[in-house]
N, C-alpha and C positions, 0 to 999 in steps of 0.2 A: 622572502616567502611570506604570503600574505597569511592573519590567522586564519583560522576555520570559520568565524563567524563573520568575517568579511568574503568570505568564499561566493562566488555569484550574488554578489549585492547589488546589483540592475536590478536583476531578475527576480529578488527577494522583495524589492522596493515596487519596481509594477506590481506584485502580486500581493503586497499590502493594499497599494491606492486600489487596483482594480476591485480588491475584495470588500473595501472601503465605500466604492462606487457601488457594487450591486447590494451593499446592504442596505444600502438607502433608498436602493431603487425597489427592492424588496417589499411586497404587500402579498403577506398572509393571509387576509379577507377575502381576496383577488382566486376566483376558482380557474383560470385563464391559462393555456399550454406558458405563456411565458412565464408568470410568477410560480405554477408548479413541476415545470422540467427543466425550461433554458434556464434561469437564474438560479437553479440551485446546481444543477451541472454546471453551470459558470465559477459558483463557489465554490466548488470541489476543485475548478480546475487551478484556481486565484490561489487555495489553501494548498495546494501542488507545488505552485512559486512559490510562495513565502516560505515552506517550510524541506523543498524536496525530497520528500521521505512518497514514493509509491505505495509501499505497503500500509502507512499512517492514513493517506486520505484513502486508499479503496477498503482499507476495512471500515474507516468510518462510513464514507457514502455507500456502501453497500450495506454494514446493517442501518441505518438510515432510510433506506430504499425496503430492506425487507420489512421494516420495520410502518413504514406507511406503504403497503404494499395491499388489496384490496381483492379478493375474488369477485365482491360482489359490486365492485365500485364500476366507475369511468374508466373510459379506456387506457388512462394515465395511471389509475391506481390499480386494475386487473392485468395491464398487458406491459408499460413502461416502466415500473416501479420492480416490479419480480423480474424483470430482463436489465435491467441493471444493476439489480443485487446479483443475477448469476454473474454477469459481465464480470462485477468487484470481485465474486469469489473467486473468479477464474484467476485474477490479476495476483490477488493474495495466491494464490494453491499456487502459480507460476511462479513468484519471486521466495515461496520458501521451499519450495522443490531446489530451487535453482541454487539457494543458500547451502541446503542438506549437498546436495551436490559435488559446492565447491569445496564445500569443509570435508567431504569426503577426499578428493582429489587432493587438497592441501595437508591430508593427516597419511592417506598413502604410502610413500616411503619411508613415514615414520613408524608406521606399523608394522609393513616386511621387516625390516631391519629389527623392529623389536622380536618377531618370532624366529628372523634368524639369531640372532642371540641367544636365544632361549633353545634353541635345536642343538646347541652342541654339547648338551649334555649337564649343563651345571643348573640349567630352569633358574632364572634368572638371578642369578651371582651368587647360588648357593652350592660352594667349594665341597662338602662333604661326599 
């Protein structure tokens, strides 16, 4: 059994070099769709590998997005930037819906049985 931190270690290591590669490729100055949408959705998707956690990078890149997000801007900061922060929300609201959920389904029988216990009269293990 391999440990946990060897667990998809390909796909940890691409998404180190790749995120390694767009930083460099990375120009802030650069007002241009590629240094302000593709390369930063590319790093979002790089910090996905490296780290596999869903709900880690859509809450980052989504407040990130609301957070440079523009009414009065370019079409990248009025219309791309608030459409991908909703996207992230939707992502987040989906995986702890999905959490609430299963923790619900996983505590289930633990609860019937605890009120059937308590239904037969002694409310829970008091003999008097």
């Amino acid at each position: 059994m391999k440990p946990a931190v060897l667990e998809n270690l390909p796909w940890r290591v691409a998404g180190l070099v790749l995120l390694g590669v767009l930083v460099v490729l990375y120009q802030s100055d650069q007002g241009d769709l590629l240094n302000r949408l593709v390369i930063p959705v590319a790093i979002a998707l790089s910090a996905w590998l490296l780290v596999q956690k869903v709900l880690a990078v859509a809450l980052g890149a989504g407040l990130l997005a609301a957070i440079h997000s523009d009414p009065q801007g370019d079409w990248i900061a009025a219309l791309a930037y608030p459409l991908l922060a909703l996207a992230c929300g939707a992502v987040v609201l989906y995986v702890l819906v999905q959490r609430f959920r299963r923790r619900i389904a996983e505590t289930h029988e633990a609860r019937w049985r605890h009120r059937r216990d308590d239904g037969d009269g002694t409310r829970g293990g008091d003999d008097t």
